[in-house]
N, C-alpha and C positions, 0 to 999 in steps of 0.2 A: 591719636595719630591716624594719618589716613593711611589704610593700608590700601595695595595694588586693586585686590578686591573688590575696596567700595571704592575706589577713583571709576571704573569701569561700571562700576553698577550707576553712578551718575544719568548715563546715557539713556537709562530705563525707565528715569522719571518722569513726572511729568512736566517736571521744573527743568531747564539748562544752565546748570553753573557753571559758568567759565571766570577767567579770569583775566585781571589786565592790572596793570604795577602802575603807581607814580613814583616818580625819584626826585633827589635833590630834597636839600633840608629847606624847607619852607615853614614859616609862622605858623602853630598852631591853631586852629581855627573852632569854636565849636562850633558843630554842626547843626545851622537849622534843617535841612532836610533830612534825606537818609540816604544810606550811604550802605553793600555790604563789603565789610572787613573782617583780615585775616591775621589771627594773633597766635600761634602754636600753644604760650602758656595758658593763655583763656581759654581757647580751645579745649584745652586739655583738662583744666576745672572744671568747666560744665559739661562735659562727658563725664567723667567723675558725680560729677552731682548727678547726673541723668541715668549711671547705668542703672545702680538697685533699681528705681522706679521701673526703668523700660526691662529690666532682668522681670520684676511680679507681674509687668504685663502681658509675659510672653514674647518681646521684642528683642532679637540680637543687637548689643549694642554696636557690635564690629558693624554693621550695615547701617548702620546711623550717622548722618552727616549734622555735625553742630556749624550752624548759620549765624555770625551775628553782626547784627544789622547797628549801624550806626546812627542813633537816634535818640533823640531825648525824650520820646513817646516811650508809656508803659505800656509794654508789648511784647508777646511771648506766641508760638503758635507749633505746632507740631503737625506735619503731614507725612507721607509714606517713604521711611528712610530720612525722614529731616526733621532736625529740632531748630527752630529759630529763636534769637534773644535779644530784643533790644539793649542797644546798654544804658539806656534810662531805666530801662527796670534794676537792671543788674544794679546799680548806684543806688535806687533806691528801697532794694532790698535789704533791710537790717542782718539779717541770718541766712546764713546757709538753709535752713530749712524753711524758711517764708520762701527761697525762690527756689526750693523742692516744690513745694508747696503748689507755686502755678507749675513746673513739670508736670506734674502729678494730673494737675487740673487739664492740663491740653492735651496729655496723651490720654486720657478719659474722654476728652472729646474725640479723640482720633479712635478708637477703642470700640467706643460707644456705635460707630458710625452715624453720628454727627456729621452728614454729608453735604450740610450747606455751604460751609466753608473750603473744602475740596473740593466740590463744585466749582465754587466761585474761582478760585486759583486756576481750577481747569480752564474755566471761559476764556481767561481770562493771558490764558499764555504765556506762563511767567516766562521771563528770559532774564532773571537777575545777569549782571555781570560783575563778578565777583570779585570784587580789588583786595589786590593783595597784599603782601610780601612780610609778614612775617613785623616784627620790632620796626615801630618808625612809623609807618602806613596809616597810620587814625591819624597822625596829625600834616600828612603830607597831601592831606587829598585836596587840601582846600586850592582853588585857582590851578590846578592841573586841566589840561585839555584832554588829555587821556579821560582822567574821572568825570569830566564833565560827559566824555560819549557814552565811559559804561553807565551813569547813573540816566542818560537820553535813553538808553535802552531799557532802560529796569521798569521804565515808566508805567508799564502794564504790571508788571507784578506790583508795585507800591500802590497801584490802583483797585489792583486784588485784597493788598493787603485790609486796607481802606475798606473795601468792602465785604468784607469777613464780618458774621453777627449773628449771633445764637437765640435761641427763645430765652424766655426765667426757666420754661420748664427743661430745656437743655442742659440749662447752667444749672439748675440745682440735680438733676442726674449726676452731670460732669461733677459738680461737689460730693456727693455722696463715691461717686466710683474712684475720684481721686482720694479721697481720704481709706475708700478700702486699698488702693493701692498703698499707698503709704508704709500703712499700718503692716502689709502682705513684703515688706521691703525691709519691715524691724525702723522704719520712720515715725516721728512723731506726726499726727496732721496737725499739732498746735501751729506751726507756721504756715498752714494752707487758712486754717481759720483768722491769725493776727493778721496775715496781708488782706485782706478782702476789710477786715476788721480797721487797717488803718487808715482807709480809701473806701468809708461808708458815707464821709461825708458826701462825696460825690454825688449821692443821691440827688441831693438838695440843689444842683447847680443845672443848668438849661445844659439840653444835648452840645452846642457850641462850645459850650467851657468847659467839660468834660476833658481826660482824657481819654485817648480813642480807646483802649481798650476797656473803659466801663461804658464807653459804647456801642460796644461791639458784645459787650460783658456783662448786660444789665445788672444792679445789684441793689438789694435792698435789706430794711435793717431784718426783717423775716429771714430773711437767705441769710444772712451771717450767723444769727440764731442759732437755727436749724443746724447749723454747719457745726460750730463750737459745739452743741450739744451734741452729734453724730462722736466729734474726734476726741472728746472727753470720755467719752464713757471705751475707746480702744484701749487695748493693752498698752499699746506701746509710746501712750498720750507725753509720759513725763519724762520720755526720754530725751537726751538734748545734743548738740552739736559737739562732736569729736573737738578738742583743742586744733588738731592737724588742720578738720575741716574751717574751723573758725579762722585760723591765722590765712589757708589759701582763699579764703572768701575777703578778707580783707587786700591782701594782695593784688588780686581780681580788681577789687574796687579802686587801690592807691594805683593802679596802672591806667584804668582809664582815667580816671581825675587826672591823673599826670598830662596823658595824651590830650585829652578833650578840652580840660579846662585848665591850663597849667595857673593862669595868672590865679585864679580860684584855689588850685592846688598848695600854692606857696604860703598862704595864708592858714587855708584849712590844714595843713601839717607845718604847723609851726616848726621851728629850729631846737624850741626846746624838747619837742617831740624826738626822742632818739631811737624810737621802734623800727624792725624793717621796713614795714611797709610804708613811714611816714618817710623816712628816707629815698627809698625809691620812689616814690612818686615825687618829690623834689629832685632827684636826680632827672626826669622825665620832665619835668616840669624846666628845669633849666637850660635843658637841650631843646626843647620846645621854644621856648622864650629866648635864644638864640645866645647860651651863655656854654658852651660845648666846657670850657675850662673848669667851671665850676660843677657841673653835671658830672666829668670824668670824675674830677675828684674824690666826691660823693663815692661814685663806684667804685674806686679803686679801694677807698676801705671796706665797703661791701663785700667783695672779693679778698680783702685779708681775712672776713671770716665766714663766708661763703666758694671759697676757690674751686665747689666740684658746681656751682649753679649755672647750668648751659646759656641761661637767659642773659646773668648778668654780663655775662660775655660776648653773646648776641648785639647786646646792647650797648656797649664798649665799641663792639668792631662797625654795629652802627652808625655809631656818633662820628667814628673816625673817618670811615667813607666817607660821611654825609659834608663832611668839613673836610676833603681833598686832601683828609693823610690817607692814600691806600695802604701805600709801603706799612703803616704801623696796625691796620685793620688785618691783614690777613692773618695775622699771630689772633689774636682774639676770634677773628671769627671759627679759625681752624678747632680750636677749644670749644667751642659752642659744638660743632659735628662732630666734635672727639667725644664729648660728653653725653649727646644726643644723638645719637647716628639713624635714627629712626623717625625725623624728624624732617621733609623735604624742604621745610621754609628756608629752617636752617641753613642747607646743602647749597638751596638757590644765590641763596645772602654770600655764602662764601665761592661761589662761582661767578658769580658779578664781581664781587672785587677780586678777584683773580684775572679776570680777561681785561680787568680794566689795568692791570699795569701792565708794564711793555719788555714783555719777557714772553716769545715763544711758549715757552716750555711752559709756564703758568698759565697759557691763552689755553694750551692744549691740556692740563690739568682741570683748570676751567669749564671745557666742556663736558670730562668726564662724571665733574659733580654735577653737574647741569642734567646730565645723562643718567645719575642714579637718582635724581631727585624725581624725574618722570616716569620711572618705571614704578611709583607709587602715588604720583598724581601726573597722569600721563595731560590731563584737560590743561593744566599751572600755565595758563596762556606769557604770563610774565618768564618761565624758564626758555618758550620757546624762544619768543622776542631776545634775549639774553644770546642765547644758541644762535640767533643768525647771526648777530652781532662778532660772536666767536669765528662762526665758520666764515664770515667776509675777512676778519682779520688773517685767516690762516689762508686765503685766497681757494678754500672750496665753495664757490661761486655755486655749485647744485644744490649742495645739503643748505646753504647760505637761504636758496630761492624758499626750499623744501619747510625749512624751523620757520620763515614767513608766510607760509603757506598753513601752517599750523596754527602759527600765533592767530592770525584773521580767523580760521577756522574755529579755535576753541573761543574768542572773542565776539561771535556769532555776525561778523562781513563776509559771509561766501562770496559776495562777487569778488572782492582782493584778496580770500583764499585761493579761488577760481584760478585768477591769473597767477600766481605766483608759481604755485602747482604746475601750471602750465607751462610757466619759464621751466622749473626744476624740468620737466619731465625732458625740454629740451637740450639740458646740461647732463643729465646722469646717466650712465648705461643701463639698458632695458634690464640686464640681467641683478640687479642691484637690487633690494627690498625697500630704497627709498623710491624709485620712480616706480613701485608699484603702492606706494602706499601715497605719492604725489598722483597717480587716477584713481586712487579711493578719494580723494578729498575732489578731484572735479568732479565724479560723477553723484557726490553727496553735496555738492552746492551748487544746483539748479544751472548745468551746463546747460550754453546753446545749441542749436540742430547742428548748429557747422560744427561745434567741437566733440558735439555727439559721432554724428557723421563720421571724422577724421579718429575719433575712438575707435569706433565701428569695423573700421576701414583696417586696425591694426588688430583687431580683436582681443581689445582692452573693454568691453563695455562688460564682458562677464566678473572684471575684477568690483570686489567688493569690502566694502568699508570693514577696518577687523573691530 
């Protein structure tokens, strides 16, 4: 979960996460480019998977932002405060510990000071924009105009990522330090040597055909050697996957196949398949593929014998939005933040379909969750956009201008931050703490002389960004 903490320490990096939402139930689509997305459950496994390791590295995990990028490249990279994960790796990692395994390896190169590839990220300016919202969002990005500007803007960072690439003699350091990390974690490094071990072919294929990250990755059958022989001879070689861990790494995986690939989905989880996670991913897989009746189904027995799981509920109040029953979405979504109250996606999802029906008192309810879900991701460009929406309905036209003002701002448009800001500041009373925090946002997006000037003039140019 993101705590208040690291939403604020964002601003420190070198990277800009922000965020921007698509809506509306739209065709599944897998994704040839990439794309970053926002999943609370995932999220929350790979943190999981990540603390022990970044705990023997010396790394708090509370200050660690999990990144995962939507992509059918095997790809994983770790820089200061952030872990990133393709979900083509994640899919095609067998075990929990094969995709410890590259953790291990990239925060050894982060560790290591391995600074070509932070370098390169620095040159390079990332500005991901960060699409969100929680259940739903991997499969709504496709043909969105929204997702098409954040992913216009990402352009330099996915050009960073692209050009990230280490020596042999880096990568076999990063092998040996990742496998002592492991081992310093109570991990086996057999999954750091099996992943490298299943993707040796790769040698053998021209840089072109490769995937980028054993391009980026060089590897040879020497390297893999060395490696198995280094994690065989550790204490902690033959230890193996928690049952807990095994079934959330499966889950992990039935959710993006759901999302990603649903038509693929329904096949590879057969009917006769009655496990959770073959389930859920056909539940995913059917709301994707545009059959909401059959999808809920699915979940409603899920929930006869999972009734305390925040997701499945999520996912419920989802589906119901997304197919224009509000009225029946709010009951499930309220379960999901009853269940997970520490959880902002969550808070966002059930704020949205609260201002979207036409009940005062729900619009005004609406913003309050909208309101506790930023006080732990304050950047959640998608809760602001939400919030104006609220405050045009309840006819506060300032705070209205103010959450647009925000939403451009944490969406990286200063110039239609600029303005809006500049509306708000002509609607609010000076004495207010929103037309002081609408002249933090002009004087932090590159205002003009005249608007400096007329700051100047009120002796607003001392105020500053919190």
């Amino acid at each position: 979960m993101v705590s208040p903490a690291r939403s604020l320490s964002r601003l420190a990096l070198s990277l800009v996460l922000t965020a921007a939402m698509v809506l509306g139930p739209r065709p599944a689509a897998a994704q040839e480019g990439m794309s970053l997305i926002r999943d609370t459950e995932i999220e929350e496994i790979l943190l999981k998977d990540s603390q022990p390791i970044l705990q023997a590295a010396g790394i708090d995990a509370r200050n660690v932002e999990i990144l995962l990028v939507g992509s059918k490249e095997l790809n994983a990279f770790a820089a200061p405060r952030v872990m990133g994960f393709n979900t083509g790796l994640i899919l095609e990692s067998d075990t929990p510990n094969e995709l410890q395994g590259v953790i291990a390896h990239e925060v050894a190169h982060l560790t290591g000071g391995h600074s070509a590839r932070r370098d390169e990220m620095n040159r390079a300016g990332m500005k991901p924009f960060l699409l969100t919202m929680g259940l739903g969002v991997l499969a709504a990005l496709a043909g969105s105009p929204e997702a098409a500007a954040g992913l216009a803007g990402s352009a330099s960072y996915f050009g960073a990522l692209g050009a990230m690439g280490f020596s042999r003699e880096q990568e076999s350091r990063a092998d040996q330090a990742g496998a002592t990390l492991l081992d310093k974690a109570g991990l086996s490094g057999r999954g750091l040597a099996e992943f490298f071990d299943n993707f040796r072919y790769q040698e053998v294929f021209d840089e072109a055909r490769r995937f980028a990250y054993f391009r980026s990755h060089p590897i040879s059958s020497d390297r893999v050697e060395a490696l198995r022989r280094r994690v065989e001879a550790l204490p902690n070689y033959h230890k193996t996957d928690s049952p807990e861990a095994l079934a959330e790494h499966a889950i992990m995986k039935a959710k993006l196949d759901g999302f990603l690939n649903p038509q693929v989905a329904i096949t590879k989880y057969a009917e006769t398949d009655t496990s959770y996670p073959a389930r859920y991913a056909r539940a995913i897989a059917y709301y994707q593929l545009k059959e909401p009746d059959r999808a809920l189904k699915l979940i409603e027995a899920l929930l006869q014998e999972q009734p305390e799981n925040p997701y499945l509920w999520e996912l419920k109040g989802q589906i119901l939005f997304e197919y224009a029953r509000t009225q029946e979405a709010e009951e499930p979504q309220r379960r999901s933040v009853a269940l997970k109250p520490d959880a902002p996606l969550l808070r966002v999802n059930l704020g949205q379909t609260l201002i979207a029906l036409d009940d005062k008192a729900k619009v005004q309810e609406g913003v309050a969750e909208l309101r506790k879900a930023l006080t732990q991701e304050e950047d959640n460009a998608v809760a602001w956009r939400l919030l104006a929406e609220a405050y045009d309905k309840l006819g506060r036209d300032g705070q209205a201008r103010l959450a647009t003002a925000e939403y451009n701002f944490w969406i990286g448009d200063r110039r239609q931050a600029r303005v809006f800001a500049m509306r708000a500041r002509e609607m609010l009373p000076k004495t207010e703490p929103g037309w002081r925090r609408a002249t933090d946002i002009v004087l932090a997006s590159e205002p003009s002389r005249d608007e400096l000037r007329e700051l100047a003039r009120e002796g607003s140019t001392s105020s500053r960004t919190r």
